[in-house]
Each structure stands twice: as C-alpha cells, then as structure tokens.
C-alpha positions in Angstrom: 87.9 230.9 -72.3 84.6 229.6 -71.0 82.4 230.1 -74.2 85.2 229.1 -75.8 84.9 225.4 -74.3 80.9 225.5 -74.0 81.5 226.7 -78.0 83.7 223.4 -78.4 81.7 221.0 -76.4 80.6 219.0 -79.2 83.2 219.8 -81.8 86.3 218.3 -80.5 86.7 216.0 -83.2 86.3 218.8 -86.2 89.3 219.6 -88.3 87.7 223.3 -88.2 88.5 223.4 -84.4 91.6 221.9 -84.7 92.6 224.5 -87.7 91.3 227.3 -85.6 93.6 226.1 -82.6 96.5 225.7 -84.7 96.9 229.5 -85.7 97.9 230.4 -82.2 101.0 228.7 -82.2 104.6 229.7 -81.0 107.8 228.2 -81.3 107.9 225.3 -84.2 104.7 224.8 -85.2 103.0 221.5 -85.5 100.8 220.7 -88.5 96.2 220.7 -88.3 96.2 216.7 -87.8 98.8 216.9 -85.0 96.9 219.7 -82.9 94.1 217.4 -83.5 95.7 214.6 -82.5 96.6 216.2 -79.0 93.1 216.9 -78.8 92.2 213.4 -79.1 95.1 212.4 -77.0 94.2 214.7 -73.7 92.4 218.1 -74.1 93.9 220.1 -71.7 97.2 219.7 -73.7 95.9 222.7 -75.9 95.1 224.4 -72.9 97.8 227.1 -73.3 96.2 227.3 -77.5 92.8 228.5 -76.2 94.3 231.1 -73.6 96.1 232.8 -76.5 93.0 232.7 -78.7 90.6 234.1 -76.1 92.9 236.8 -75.0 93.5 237.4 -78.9 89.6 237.7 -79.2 89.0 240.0 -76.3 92.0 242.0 -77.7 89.5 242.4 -80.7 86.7 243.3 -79.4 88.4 246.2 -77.3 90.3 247.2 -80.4 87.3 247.1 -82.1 89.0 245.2 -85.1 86.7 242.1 -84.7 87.0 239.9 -88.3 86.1 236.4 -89.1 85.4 234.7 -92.9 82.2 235.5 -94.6 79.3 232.8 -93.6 78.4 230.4 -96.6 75.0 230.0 -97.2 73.2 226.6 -98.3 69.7 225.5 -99.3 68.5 222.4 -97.3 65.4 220.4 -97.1 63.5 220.7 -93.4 62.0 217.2 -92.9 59.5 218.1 -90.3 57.9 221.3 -91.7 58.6 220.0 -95.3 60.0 223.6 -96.5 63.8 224.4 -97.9 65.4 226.3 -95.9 68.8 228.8 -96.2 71.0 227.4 -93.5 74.0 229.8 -93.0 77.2 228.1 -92.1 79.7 229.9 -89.8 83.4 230.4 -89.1 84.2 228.2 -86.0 85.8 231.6 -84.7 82.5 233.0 -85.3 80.1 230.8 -83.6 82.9 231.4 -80.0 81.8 235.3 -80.7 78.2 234.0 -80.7 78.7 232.3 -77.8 80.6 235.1 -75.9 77.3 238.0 -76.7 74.9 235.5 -75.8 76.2 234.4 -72.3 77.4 238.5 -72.1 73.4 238.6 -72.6 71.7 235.5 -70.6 70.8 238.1 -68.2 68.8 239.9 -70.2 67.6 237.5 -72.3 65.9 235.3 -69.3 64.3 238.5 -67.9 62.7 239.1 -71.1 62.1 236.0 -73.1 58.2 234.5 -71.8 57.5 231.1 -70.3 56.0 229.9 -73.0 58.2 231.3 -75.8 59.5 227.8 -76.6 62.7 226.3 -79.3 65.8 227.2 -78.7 65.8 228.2 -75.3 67.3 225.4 -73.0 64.6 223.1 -71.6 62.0 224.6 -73.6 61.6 222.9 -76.9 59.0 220.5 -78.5 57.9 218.1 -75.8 57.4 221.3 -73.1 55.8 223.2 -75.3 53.4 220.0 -76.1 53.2 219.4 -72.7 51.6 222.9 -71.4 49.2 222.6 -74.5 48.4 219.3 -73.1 47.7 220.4 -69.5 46.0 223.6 -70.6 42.9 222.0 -72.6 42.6 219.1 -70.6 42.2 220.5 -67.1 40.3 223.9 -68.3 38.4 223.0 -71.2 36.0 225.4 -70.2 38.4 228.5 -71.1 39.8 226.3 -74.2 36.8 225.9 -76.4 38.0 228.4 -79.2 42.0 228.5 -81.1 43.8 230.8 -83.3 47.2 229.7 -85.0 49.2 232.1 -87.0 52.5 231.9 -88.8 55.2 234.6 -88.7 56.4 234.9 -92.2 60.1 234.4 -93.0 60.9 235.4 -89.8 64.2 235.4 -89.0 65.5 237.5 -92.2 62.5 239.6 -91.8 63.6 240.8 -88.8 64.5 244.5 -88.7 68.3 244.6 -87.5 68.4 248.2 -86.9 65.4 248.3 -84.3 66.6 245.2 -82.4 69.6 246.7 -82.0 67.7 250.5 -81.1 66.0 247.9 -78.5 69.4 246.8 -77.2 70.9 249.8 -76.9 67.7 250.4 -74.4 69.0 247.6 -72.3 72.2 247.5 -72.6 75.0 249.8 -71.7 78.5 247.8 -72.4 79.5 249.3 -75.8 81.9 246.4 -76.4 79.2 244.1 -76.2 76.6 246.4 -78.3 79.7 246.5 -80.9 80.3 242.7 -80.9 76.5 242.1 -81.4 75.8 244.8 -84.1 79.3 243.4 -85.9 77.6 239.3 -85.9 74.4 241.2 -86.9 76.3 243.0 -90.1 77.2 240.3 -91.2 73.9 238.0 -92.2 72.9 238.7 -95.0 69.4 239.6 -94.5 67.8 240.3 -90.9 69.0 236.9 -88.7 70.4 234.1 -90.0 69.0 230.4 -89.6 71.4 228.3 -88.1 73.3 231.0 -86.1 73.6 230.7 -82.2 73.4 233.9 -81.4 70.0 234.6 -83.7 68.3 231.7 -82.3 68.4 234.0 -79.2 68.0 237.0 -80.8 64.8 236.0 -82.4 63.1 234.9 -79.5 64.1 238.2 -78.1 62.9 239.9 -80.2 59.5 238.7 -80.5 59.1 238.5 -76.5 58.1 242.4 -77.1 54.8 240.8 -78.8 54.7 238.0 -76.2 54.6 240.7 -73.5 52.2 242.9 -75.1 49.7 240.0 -75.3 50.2 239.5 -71.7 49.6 242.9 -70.8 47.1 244.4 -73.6 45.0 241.6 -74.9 42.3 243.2 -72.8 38.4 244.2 -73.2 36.9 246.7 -71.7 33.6 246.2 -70.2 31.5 249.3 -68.2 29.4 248.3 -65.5 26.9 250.4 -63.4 29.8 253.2 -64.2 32.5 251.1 -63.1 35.0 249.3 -65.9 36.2 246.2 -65.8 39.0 244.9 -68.0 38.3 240.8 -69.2 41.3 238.9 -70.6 40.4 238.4 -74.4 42.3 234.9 -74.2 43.3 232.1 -71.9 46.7 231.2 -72.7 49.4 232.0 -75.5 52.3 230.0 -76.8 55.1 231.0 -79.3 57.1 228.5 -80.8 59.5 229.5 -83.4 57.4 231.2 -86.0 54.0 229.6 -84.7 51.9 231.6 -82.5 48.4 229.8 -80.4 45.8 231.4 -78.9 43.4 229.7 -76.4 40.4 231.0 -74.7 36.4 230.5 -74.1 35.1 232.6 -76.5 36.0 232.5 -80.7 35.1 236.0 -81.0 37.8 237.0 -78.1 40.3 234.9 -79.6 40.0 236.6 -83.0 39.8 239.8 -81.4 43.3 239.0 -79.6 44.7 237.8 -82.7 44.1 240.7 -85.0 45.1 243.1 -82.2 48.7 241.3 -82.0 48.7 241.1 -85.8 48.7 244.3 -85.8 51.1 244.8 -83.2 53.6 242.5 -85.1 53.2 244.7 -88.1 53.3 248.1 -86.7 55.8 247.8 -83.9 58.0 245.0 -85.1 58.0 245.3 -88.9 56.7 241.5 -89.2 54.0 240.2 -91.3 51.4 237.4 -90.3 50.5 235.0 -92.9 47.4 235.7 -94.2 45.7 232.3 -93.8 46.0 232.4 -89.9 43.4 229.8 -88.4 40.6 230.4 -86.0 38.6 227.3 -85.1 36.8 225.4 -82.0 39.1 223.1 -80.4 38.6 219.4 -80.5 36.0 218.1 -78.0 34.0 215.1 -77.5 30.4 215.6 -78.3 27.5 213.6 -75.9 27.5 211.2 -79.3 30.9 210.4 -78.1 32.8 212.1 -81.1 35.5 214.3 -81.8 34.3 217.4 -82.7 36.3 220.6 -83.8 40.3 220.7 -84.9 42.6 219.5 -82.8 45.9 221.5 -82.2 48.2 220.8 -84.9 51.5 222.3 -83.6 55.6 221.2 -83.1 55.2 217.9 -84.6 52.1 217.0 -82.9 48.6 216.4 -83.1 46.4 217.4 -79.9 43.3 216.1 -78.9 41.6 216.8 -75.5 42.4 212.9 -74.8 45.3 212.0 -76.9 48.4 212.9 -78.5 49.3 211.7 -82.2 52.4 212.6 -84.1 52.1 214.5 -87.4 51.5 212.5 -90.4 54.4 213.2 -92.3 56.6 212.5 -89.4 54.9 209.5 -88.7 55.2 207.8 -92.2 58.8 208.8 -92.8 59.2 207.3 -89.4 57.4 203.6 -90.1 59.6 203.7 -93.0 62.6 204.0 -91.8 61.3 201.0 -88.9 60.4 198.3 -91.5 63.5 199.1 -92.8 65.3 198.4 -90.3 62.8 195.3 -88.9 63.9 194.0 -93.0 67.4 194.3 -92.3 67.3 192.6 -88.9 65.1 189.7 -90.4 67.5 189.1 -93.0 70.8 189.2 -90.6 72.0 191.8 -92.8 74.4 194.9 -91.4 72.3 197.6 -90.0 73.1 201.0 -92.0 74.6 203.5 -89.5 72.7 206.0 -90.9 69.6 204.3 -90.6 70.5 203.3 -87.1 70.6 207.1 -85.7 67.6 207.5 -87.5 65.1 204.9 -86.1 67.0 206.6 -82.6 65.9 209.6 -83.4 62.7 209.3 -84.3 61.6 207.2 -80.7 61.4 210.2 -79.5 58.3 211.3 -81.3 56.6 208.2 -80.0 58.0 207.9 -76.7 56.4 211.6 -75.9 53.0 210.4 -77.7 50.3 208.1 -77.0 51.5 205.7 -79.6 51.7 202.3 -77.6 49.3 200.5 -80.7 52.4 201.6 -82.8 55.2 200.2 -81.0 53.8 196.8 -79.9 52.3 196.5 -83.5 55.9 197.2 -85.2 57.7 196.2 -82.2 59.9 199.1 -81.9 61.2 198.5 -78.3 62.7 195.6 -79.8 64.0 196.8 -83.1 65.3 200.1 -80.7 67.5 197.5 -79.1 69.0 196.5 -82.5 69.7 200.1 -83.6 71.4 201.3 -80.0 73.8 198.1 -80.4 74.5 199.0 -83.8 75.7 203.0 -82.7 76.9 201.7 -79.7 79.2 199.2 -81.9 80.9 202.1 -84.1 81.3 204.0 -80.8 83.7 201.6 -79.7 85.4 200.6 -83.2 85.8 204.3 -83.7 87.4 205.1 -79.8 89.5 202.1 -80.3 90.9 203.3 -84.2 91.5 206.9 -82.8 93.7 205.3 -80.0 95.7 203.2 -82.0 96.5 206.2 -84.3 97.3 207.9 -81.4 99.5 205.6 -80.1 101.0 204.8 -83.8 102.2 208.7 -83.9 
C-alpha cells in the first residue's frame, strides 16, 4: 500500500484515481464523483479501497496474471530541447506497478546508478548537475582545458529490452519481481518508454554500465624504464539524460576516451552516438582578457569558467512570457493563470544563473510577487469551491 500512496501523492484530485478506487467496492456501490468526493472530504476514508487493491495487485503478480489497459501514445512539443517527442500515457494502475518494481529495486539501482548520472534520480537534476560542472572547471582549470559532448540517439526506445533484462536477471533473484518488470517492459512499444516511471530508472540503469566502464577503463598505458603506468585519459564525466561530457587536460585524451566509450555504447549496449559529437577547448580567459574556446552548453545552461547564462531559447521564451505579464500588471488587467505558473516556472532558470542584469532590468522580483498572488488566489477559490461542494452533498 505504500507505492500505492507515494504513486498517489500528487493525484488525489484525478478522476483516474478516483475511477481506479471505485472498482474495489463492496456492498452498494457509490458512483466515480462520490469516491472522489470522499477523497476530497478525508483521505483515509478510502483507506479500506486501497488495502483491497493492493492485496488484489500482489494477488497478481503471484498469480502471474498481471493486466492493465494498453498505454496511449502522443506526440508533444519539448520546449527546452525544441524536439517532438512520443510521450506514452499510462493506466493509473500501471504507473502503482511502476512504482512497486522500482522501490522493489532502489537497492540496486543506488548501488549501480553513478554520482554524476543526473535527471530523474532524486536530488540529481539540472541545477546539480550544473553545479559540479561549475565547481569542476573553476577550481581545476588546469585538468579542464579540453571537452567532448556526445548525444545518445533516441535513447530510450533504442534501448535493447532483452539485454537489460539478461542484466537483471544478473542481479536479481525474486522471480515475481523479474516477472512484474519484464511484463511493464512488454508492453512499450519500442525499448523504454518516455514518460514512464519505471523507464526513467531503467534508463539510467542501464547506461550506468558505460558510466562505470569509463570510470574503470578510460585508461592509457604508459611504459617507463620497464615499469607501466596507467594515466586517466579524462578528468571528469557527466551523463545527463541522453548527453554525455567529457573533461580533461589534454584534447587528444579526451577524444581518445570518447571514441573508446563510443564504442563501448555500440558494442556492449546496442546504442548509437550521434555522429556530430563535439570535441573543443573549453572557455578560458586569454591574457587579452577574452573568452576564448566554447563554453559548456549543457541542461539549459551556458558555462563559462566565470559565469553561468541560461540557454537562448529558454531565455527569450522566458522575457516573453515576463513582459507579458509586466503588460498585464501595467494595465490592471487579470493575470492569465496560465501565464502566472509560467513566469513561476521559469525563475528558476535565473534564480540558479548569474542573471541579476536581467531581473533588476525587467524587475522580475517584483513582477514574481504578482504572479505568486495570482496562483496563490485560485488556490484558495478552488479549496474553498471544493468544500462547499462537499458540504452541499
């Protein structure tokens, strides 16, 4: 019942939820909008609803007669890499058995996922992953002179099924949980599916076998008055989603390390590297006082050895949306909703970037203010309508 109320946390209010609760009735049974009603009214008063439906689900995966609706894929439009995506869509009673193999599998999946595997591992997203890039060329800019990007391509259904789940088996020895996972697995339609819980994992599992191997091959071999000695090829590596980074002294180490786990990802994992992978010399400032080199262009950001920028794209779609929203203020006009959780959501980008210029010359603090009272508004008119339904039935 536990995954069942982590799956819930933050889908109480869906008529899905309420739907899936309402087919583990007894006695007279009460209608979709009247389970979610008692929902809204006091959760624990479908308490006895979830016990029936996780001891129904664990009845099914002993039984080995686990079944949930076919996922519904959709095409949608990713703002911050500017590619169209195919989002799959899940069965709420699917997304509690994604839940249920992936805390079966937090064990194995901290042990083998790296430090710096970042996105969608808690407490590892964006702003840590900028962060250690950040600390890396800034206090060793000695070992950080040369960079290699790369780009996994279409990772997640590229991903061979069959030997993630030969790796697995390796690992794992509960056959109902190998049999839950491999039945989640069957039913994407192509390797993992964007969107699912459970693949978000799965993908960063998987690809920790190349994260590993980088850790522990990426060597050179150098002989020495008959002695060897084995030399790092790289500094640090990052992975974050299907981006891989490479730092380290020396441009012809770097490529070296990056053709060697090219090849790795092709041989041993069945995935393919985009052919336009990057090497270049990471930005520096010259005795002229210049940039020189590329920064690191990577998770929305733009890194220089003494600053951080956000992304172009990000950053106009962003000033739009604040003079917008400065227009609407200034004319004493209602502040779209829509537009209000958007300005919120894009503070972020500048609040974890060195963008003060930006904010005092837009006034964003101020205009912040505006679009928290506006949300913070339609909280309460929305609390306050749901109880006087409640009370009404």
């Amino acid at each position: 019942m536990a995954c069942m109320l982590e799956c819930f946390s933050d889908k109480w209010k869906r008529r899905d939820v309420a739907g899936f609760l309402a087919g583990y009735q007894t006695g007279q049974p009460l209608s979709v909008r009247a389970v979610s009603r008692l929902i809204q009214e006091k959760r624990s008063n479908v308490d006895p609803l979830l016990e029936r439906a996780a001891e129904d689900l664990a009845r099914e995966i002993k039984e080995r007669d686990v079944h949930f609706p076919e996922i519904h894929y959709s095409m949608r439009y990713d703002g911050n890499s500017g590619k169209l995506r195919e989002i799959g869509v899940e069965s709420i009673k699917q997304q509690i058995y994604n839940y249920v193999a992936v805390n079966a599998l937090k064990e194995l999946f901290e042990r083998k996922i790296g430090k710096y595997q970042c996105a969608s591992v808690p407490g590892r997203g964006q702003v840590y992953g900028k962060n250690a890039i950040e600390r890396w060329i800034r206090k060793n800019p000695d070992k950080t002179r040369a960079g290699a990007k790369a780009d996994v391509r279409h990772c997640y259904p590229s991903i061979n099924t069959r030997k993630l789940m030969r790796f697995l088996r390796k690992q794992v020895k509960n056959d109902d949980l190998l049999y839950l996972v491999e039945t989640l697995i069957a039913s994407y339609k192509q390797g993992l599916s964007i969107g699912s819980y459970l693949s978000q994992w799965l993908c960063n599992y998987y690809r920790s076998f190349a994260y590993h191997y980088a850790q522990q091959k990426l060597f050179k071999v150098q002989k020495r008055r008959g002695q060897e000695k084995r030399t790092r090829l790289f500094y640090k590596i990052i992975f974050y989603m299907d981006d891989i980074l490479i730092l380290g002294p020396r441009k012809v180490d770097v490529k070296k390390a990056m053709l060697m786990l090219i090849r790795f990802f092709r041989e041993e994992l069945g995935l393919e590297i985009k052919p336009n992978w990057k090497l270049f010399q990471v930005d520096y400032i010259g005795k002229d006082g210049k940039h020189h080199g590329d920064c690191i262009d990577m998770m929305g950001y733009k890194i220089y050895r003494d600053r951080t920028e956000v992304r172009r794209s990000i950053f106009l779609r962003a000033r739009r949306a604040y003079l917008r929203l400065r227009k609407q203020v200034q004319r004493r006009m209602e502040i779209a909703l829509d537009l209000a959780y958007r300005c919120i959501s894009y503070y972020g980008w500048f609040k974890n970037s060195d963008s003060v210029h930006f904010k005092k010359k837009y006034g964003i603090e101020q205009l912040m203010k505006y679009a928290k009272r506006r949300v913070s508004i339609e909280s309460k008119i929305h609390n306050r309508t749901a109880g006087s339904q409640l009370a009404a039935a």
